[in-house]
MMTF fields as JSON, N, C-alpha, C and O atoms, coordinates in Angstrom:
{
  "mmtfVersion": "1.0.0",
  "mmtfProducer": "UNKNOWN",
  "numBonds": 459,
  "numAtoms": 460,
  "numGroups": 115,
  "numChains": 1,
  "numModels": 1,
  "chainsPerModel": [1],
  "groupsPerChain": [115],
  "chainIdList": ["A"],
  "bondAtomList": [4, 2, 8, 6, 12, 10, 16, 14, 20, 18, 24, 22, 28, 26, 32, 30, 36, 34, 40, 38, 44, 42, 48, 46, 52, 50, 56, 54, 60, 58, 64, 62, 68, 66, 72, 70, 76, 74, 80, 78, 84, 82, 88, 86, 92, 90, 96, 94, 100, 98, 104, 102, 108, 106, 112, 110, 116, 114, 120, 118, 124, 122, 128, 126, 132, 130, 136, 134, 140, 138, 144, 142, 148, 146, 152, 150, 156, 154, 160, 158, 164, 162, 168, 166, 172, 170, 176, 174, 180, 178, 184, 182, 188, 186, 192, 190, 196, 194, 200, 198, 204, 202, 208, 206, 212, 210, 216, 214, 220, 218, 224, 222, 228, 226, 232, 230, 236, 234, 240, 238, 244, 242, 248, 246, 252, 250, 256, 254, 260, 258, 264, 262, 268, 266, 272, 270, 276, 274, 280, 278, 284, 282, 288, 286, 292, 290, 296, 294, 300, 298, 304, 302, 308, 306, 312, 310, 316, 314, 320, 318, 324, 322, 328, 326, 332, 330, 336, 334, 340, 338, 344, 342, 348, 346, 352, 350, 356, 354, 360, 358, 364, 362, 368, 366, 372, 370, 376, 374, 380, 378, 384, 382, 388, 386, 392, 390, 396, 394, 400, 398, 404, 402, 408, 406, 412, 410, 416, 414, 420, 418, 424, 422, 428, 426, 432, 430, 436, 434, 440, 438, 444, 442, 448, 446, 452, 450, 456, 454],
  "bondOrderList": [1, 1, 1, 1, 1, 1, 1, 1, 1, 1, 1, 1, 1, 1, 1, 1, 1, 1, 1, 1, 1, 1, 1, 1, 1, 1, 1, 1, 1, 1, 1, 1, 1, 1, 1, 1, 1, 1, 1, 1, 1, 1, 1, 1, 1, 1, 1, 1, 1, 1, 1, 1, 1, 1, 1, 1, 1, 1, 1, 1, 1, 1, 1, 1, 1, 1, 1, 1, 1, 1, 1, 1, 1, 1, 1, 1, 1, 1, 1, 1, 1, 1, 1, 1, 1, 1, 1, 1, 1, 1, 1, 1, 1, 1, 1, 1, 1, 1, 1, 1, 1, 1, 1, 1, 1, 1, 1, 1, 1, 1, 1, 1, 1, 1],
  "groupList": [{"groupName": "UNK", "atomNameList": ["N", "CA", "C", "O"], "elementList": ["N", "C", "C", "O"], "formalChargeList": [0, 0, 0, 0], "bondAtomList": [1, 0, 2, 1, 3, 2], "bondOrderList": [1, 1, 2], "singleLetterCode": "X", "chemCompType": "L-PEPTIDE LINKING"}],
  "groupTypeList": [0, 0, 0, 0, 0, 0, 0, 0, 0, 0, 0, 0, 0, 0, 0, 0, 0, 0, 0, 0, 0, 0, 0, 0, 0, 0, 0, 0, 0, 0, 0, 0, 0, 0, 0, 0, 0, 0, 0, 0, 0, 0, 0, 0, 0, 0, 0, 0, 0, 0, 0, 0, 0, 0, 0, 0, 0, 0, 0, 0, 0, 0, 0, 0, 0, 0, 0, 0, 0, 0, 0, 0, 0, 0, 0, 0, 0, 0, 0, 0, 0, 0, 0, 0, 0, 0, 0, 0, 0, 0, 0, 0, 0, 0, 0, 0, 0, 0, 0, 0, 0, 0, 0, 0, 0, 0, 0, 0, 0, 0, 0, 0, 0, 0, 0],
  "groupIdList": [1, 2, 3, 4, 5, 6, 7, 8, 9, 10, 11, 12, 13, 14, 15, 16, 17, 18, 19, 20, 21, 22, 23, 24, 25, 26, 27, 28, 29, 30, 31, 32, 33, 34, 35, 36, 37, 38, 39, 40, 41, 42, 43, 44, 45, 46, 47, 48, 49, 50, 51, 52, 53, 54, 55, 56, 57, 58, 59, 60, 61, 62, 63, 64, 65, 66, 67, 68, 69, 70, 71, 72, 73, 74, 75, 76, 77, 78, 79, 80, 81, 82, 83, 84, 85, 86, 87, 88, 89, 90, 91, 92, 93, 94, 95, 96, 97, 98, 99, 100, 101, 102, 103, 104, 105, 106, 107, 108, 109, 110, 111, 112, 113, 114, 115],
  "secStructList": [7, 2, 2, 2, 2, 2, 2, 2, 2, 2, 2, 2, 2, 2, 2, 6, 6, 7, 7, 1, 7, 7, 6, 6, 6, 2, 2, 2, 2, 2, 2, 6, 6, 6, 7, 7, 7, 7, 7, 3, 3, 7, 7, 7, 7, 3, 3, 3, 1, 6, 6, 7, 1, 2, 2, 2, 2, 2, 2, 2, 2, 2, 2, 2, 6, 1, 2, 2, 2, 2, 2, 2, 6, 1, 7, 7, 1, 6, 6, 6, 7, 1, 1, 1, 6, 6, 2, 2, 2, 2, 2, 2, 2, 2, 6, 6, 6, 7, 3, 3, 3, 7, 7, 7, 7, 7, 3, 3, 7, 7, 7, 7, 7, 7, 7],
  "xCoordList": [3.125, 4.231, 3.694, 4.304, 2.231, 2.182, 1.71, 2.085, 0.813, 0.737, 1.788, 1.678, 2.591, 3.535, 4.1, 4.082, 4.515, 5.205, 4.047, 4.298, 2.737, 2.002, 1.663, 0.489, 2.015, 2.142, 3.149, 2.941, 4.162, 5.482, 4.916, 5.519, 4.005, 4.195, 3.372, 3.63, 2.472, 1.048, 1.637, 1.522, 2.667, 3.124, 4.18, 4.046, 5.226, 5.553, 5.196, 5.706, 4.223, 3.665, 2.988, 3.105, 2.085, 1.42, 2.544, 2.226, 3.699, 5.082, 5.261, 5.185, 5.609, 5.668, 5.032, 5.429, 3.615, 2.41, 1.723, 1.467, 1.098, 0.659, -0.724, -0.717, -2.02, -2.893, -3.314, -3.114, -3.685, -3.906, -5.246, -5.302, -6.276, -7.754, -7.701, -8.476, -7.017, -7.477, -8.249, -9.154, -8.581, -9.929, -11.054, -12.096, -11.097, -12.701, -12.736, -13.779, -11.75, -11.504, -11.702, -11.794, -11.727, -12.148, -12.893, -12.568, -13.921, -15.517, -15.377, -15.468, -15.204, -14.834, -14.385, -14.914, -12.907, -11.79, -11.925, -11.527, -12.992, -13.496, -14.471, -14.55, -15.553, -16.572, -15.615, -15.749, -14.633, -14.169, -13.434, -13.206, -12.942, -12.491, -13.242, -12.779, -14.223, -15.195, -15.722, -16.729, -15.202, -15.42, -16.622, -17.309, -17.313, -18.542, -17.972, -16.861, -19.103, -18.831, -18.531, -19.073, -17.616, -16.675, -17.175, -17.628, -17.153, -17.136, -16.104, -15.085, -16.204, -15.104, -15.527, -16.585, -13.541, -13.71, -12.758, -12.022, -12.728, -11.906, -11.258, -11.838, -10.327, -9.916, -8.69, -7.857, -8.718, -7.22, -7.149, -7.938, -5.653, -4.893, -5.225, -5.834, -5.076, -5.431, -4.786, -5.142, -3.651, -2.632, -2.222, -2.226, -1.813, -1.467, -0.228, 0.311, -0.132, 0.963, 2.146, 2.289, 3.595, 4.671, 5.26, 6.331, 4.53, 5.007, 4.328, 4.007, 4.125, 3.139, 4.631, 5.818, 3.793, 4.922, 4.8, 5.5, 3.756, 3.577, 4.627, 5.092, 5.179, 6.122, 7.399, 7.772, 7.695, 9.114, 8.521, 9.207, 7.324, 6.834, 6.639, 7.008, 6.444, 6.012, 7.396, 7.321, 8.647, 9.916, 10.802, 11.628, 10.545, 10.857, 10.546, 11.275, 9.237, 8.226, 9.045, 9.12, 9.435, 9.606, 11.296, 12.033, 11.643, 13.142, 13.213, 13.851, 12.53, 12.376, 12.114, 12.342, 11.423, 10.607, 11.501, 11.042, 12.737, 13.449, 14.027, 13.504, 14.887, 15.084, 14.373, 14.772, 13.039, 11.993, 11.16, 10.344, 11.409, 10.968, 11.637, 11.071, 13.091, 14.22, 14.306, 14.588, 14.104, 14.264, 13.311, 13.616, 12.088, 11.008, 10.753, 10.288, 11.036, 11.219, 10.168, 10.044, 9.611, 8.608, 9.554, 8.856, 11.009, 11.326, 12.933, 13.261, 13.837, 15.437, 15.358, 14.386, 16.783, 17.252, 17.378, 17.119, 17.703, 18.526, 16.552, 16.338, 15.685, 14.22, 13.706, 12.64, 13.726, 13.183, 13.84, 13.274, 15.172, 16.41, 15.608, 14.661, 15.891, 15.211, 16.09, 15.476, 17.185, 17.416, 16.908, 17.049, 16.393, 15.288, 14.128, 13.38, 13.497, 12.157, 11.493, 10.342, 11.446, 10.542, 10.439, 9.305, 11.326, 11.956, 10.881, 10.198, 11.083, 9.819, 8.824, 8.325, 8.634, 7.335, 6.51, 5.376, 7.527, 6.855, 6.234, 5.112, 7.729, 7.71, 6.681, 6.25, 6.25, 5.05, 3.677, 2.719, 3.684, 2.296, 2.181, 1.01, 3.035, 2.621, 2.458, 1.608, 3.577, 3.507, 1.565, 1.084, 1.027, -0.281, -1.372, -2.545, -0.908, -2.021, -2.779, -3.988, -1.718, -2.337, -2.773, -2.292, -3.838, -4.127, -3.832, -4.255, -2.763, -2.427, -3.213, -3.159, -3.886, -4.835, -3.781, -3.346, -3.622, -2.742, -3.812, -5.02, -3.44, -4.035, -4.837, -4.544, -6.513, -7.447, -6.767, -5.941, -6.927, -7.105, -8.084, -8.888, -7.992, -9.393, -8.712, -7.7, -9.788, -9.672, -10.693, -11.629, -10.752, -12.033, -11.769, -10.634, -12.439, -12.54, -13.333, -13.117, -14.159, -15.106, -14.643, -13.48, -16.212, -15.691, -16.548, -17.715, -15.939, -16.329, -17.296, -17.03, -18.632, -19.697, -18.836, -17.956, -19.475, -19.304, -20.158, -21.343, -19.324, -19.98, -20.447, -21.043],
  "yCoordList": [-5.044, -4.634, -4.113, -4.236, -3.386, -2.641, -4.027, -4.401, -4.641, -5.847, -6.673, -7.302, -6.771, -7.844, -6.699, -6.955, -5.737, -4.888, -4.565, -4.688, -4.114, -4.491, -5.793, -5.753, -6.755, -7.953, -8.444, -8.988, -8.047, -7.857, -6.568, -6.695, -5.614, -4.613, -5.47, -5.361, -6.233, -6.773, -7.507, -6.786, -8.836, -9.877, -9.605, -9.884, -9.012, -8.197, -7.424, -7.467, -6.754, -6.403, -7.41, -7.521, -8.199, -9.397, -10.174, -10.225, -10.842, -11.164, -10.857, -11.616, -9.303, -8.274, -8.023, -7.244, -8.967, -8.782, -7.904, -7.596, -7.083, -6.147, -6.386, -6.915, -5.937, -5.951, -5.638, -4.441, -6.123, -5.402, -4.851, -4.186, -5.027, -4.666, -4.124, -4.552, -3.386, -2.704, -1.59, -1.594, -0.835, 0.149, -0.62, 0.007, -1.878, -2.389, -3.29, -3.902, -3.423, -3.75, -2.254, -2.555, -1.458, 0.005, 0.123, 0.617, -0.312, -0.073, -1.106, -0.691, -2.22, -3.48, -2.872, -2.467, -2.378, -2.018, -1.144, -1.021, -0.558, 1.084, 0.799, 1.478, -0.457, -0.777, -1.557, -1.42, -2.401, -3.067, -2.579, -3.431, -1.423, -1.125, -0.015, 0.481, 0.136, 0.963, 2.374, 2.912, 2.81, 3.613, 3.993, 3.001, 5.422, 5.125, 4.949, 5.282, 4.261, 4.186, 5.457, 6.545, 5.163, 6.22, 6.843, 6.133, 7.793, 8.662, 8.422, 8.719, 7.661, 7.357, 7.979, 8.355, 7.837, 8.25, 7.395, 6.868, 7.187, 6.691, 7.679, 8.725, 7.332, 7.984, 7.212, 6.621, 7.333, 6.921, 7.772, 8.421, 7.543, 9.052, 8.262, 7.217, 8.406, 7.93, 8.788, 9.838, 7.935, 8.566, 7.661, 6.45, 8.902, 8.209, 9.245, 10.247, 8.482, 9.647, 9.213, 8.534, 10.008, 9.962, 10.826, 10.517, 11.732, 12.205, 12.574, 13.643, 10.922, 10.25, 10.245, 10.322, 10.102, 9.88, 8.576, 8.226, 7.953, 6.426, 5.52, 4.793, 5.465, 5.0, 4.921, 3.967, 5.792, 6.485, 5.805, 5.472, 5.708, 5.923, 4.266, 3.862, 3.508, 2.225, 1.394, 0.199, 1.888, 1.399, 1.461, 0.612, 2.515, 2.86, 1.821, 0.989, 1.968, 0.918, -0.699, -1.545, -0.712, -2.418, -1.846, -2.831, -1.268, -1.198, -1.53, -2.517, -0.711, -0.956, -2.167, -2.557, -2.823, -4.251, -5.345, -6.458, -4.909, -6.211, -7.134, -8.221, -6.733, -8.07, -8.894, -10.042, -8.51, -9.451, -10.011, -10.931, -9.51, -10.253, -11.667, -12.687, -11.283, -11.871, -12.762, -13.884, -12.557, -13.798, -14.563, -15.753, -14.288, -15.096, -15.86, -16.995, -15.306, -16.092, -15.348, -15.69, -14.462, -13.809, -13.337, -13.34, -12.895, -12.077, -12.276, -12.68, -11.933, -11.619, -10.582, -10.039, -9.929, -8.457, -8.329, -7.252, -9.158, -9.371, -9.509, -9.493, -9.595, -10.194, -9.069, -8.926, -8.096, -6.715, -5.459, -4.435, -5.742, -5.028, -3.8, -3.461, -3.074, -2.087, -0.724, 0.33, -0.622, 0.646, 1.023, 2.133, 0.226, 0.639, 0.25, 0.384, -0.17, -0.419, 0.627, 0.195, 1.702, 3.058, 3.303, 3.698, 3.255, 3.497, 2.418, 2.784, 1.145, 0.764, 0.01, -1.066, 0.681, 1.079, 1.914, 1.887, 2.789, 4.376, 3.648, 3.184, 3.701, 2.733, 1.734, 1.552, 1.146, 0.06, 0.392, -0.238, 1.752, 2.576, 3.345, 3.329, 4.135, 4.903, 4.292, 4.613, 3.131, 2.454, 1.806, 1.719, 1.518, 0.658, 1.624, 1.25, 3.22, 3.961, 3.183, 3.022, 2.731, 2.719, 3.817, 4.95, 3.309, 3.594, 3.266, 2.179, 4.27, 3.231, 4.222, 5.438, 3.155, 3.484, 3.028, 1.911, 4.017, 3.95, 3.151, 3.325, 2.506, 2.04, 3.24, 4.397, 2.056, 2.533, 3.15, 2.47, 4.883, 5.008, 5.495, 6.346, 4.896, 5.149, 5.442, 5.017, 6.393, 7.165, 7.399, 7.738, 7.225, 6.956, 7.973, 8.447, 8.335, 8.839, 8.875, 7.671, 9.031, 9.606, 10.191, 10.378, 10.493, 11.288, 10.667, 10.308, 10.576, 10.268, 11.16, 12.337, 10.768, 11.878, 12.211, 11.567, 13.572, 14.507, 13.818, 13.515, 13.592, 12.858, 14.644, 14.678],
  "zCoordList": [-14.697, -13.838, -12.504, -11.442, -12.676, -11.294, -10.492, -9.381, -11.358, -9.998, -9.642, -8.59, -10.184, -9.49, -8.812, -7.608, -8.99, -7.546, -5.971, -4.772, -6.721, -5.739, -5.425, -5.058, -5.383, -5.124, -3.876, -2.791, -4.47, -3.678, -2.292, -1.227, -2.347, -1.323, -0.208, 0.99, -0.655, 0.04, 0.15, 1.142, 0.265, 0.673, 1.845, 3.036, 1.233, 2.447, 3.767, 4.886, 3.291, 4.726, 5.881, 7.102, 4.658, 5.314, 5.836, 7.024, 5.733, 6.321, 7.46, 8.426, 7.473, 8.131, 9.302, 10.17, 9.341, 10.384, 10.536, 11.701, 9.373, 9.663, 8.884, 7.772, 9.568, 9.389, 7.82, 7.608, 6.976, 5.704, 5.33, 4.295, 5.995, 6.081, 7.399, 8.254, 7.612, 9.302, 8.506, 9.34, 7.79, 7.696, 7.467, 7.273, 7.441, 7.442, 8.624, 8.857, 9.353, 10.76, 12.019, 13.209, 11.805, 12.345, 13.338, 14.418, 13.049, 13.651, 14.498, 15.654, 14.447, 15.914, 16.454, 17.489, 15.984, 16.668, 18.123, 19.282, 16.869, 18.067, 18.953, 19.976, 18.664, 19.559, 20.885, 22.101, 20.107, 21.011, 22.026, 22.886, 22.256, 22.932, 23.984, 25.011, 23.516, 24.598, 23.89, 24.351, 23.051, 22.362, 21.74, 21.494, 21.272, 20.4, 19.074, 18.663, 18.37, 16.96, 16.347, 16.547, 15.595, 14.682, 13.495, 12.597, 13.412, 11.735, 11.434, 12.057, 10.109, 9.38, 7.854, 7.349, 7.218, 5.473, 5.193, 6.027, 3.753, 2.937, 1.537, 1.246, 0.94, 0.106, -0.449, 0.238, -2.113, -2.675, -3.712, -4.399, -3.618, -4.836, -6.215, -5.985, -7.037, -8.389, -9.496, -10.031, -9.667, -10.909, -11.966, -12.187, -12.613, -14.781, -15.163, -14.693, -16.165, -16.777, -16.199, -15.181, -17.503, -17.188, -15.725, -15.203, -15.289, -14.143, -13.036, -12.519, -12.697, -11.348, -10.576, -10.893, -9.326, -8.252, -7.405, -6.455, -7.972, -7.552, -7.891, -7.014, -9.41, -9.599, -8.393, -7.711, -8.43, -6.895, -5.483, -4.516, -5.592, -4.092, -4.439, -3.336, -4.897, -4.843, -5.032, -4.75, -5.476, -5.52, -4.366, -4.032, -3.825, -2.084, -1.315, -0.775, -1.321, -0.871, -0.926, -0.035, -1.923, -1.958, -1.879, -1.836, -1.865, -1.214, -0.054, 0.313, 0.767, 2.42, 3.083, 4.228, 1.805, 2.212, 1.207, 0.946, 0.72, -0.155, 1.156, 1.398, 1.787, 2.938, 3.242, 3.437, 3.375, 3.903, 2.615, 2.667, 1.825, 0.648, -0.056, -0.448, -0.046, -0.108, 0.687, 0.267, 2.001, 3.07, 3.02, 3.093, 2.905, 2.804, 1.43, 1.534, 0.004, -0.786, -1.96, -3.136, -1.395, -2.243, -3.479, -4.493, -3.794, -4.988, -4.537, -3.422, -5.564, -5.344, -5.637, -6.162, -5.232, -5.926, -7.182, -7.72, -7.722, -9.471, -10.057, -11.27, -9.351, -10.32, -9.596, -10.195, -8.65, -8.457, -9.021, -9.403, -8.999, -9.636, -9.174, -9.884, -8.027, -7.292, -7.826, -7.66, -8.327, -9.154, -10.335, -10.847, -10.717, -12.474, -12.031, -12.999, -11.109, -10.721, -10.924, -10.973, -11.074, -10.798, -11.859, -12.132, -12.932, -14.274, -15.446, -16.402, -14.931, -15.708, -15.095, -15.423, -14.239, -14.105, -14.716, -15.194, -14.549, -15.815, -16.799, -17.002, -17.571, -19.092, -19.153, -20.291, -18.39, -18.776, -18.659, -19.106, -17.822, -17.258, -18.411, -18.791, -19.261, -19.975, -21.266, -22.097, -21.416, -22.418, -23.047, -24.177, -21.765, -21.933, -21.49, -21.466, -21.035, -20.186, -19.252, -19.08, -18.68, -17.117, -15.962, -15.95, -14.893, -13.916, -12.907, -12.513, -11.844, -10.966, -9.415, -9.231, -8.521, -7.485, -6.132, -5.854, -5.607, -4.151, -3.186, -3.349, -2.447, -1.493, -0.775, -0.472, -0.58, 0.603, 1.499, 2.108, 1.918, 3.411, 3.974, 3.593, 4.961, 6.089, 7.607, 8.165, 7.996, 8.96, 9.339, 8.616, 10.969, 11.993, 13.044, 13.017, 13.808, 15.001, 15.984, 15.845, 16.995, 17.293, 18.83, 19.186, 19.864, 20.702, 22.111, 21.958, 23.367, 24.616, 24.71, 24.464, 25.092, 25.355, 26.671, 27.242, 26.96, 28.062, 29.166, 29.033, 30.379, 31.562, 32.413, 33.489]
}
């Protein structure tokens, strides 16, 4: 279940036009534009159990993104059925003790030396 909803989040966005590896796109990003190379981190939340909030947060998620899912052909409403989506999700995470890993984030910065 979690992959086909993450399935649906990553197709959508990619739809959507949005970069899906921009934290390992970073460091170009930052050279390319004149910048010094960046200190960067990464980090993902990593949850289990009946009272994760990934479930909620990953049904939102593809709420926001059902039009464009729908239009493009990736899923219907009646085969996401986005009011029990969160619901079993649970049910299938706790059912099998799953692990569910939020997406990579990464975060860069760095700083203009002092002229």
């Amino acid at each position: 279940m979690f992959n086909r909803v993450r399935s649906w989040i990553l197709g959508g966005f990619k739809t959507g036009g949005a970069e899906l590896n921009m934290g390992s796109r970073l460091l170009s990003t930052f050279l390319n534009a004149g910048l010094p190379r960046p200190t960067m981190i990464a980090a993902s939340r990593v949850e289990s159990g009946p009272d994760s909030q990934a479930y909620a947060s990953m049904a939102q998620i593809v709420r926001s993104l059902l039009p464009l899912l729908e239009r493009n052909g990736a899923a219907t409403v009646e085969e996401v059925a986005i009011d029990t989506l969160a619901d079993r999700m649970r049910q299938d995470a706790v059912a099998n003790e799953s692990v569910t890993f939020a997406p990579r984030l990464v975060g860069a910065w760095s700083r203009l030396p002092k002229s």
